[in-house]
C-alpha positions in Angstrom: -15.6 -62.2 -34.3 -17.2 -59.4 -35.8 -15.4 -56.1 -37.3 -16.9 -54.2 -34.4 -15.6 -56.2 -32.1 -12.4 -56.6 -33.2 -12.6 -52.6 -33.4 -13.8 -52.2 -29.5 -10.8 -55.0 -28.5 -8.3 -52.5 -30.2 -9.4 -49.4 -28.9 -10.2 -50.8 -25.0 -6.4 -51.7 -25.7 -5.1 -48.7 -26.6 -6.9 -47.0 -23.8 -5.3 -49.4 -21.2 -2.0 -48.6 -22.7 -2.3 -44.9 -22.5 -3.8 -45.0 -18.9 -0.3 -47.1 -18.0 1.8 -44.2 -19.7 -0.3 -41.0 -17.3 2.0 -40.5 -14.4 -1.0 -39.3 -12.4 0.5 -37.5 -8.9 -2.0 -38.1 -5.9 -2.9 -35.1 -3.9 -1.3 -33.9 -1.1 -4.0 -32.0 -0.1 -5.9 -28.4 -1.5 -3.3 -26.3 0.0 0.0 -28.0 -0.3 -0.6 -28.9 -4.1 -1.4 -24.9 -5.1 1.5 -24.0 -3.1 4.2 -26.5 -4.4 5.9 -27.4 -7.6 8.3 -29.9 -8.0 10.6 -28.9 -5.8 8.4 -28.3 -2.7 6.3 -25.2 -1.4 7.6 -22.5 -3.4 7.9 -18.7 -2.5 6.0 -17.6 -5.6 3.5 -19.3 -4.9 3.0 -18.5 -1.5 3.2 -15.1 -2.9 0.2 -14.9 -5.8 -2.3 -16.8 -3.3 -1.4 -14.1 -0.5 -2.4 -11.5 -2.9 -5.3 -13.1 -3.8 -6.8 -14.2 -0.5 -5.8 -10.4 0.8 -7.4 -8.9 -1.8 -10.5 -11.0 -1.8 -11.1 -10.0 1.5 -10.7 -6.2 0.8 -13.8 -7.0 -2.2 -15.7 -8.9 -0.1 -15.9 -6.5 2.9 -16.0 -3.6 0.7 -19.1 -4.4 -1.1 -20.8 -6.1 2.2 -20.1 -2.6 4.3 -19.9 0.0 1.7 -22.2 -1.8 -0.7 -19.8 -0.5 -4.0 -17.2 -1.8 -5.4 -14.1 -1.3 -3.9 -11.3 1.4 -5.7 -7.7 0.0 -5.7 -4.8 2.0 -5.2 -2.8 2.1 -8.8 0.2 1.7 -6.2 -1.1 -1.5 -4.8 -2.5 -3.3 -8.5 1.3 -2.1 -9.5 2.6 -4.4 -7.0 0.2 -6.7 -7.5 1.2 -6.6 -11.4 5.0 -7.4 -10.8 3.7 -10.1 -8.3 2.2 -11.8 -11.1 4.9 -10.9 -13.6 7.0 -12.9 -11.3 4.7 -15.8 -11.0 4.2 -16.3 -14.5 8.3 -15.5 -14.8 8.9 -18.4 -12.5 6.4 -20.4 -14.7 7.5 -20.9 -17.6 10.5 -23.2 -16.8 8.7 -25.1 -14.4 8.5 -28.8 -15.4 5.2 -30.4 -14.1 5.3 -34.0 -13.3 
């Protein structure tokens, strides 16, 4: 055989090798995988998308009525800000996979 060849045997190898390694999870669906981590639908979760659908539709029918974009309260991005800070709290000792 030829150097390449050899060469294209190795690496096809090694690729097979690293796709048996990938624990890849199937999906459980659009909703149920951005609202659960590994221990199920979690609250913080549930939480950040809330916000985020609530506030998308304040946007949306603020600039389709009102044609502006729309002012938030600093009282509501406050609590929208320690929502996130407790997202991203919860986070980092989450262990994906």
């Amino acid at each position: 055989m030829s150097e390449k060849t050899v060469r294209l045997n190795q690496i096809t190898n090694e690729i097979k090798s690293l796709n048996s390694t990938v624990n890849s999870v199937p999906s459980e669906g659009f909703f149920t995988d951005i609202l659960s981590d590994a221990n199920g639908i979690s609250f913080y979760r549930f939480q950040i998308a809330a916000w985020t659908v609530v506030l998308g539709i304040i946007f949306i029918s603020s600039v389709l009525n009102v044609l502006t974009m729309p002012e938030f309260p600093k009282e509501l991005l406050a609590l929208m800000g320690i929502s996130s800070g407790t997202y991203i709290g919860f986070k980092f000792p989450e262990k994906l996979g």
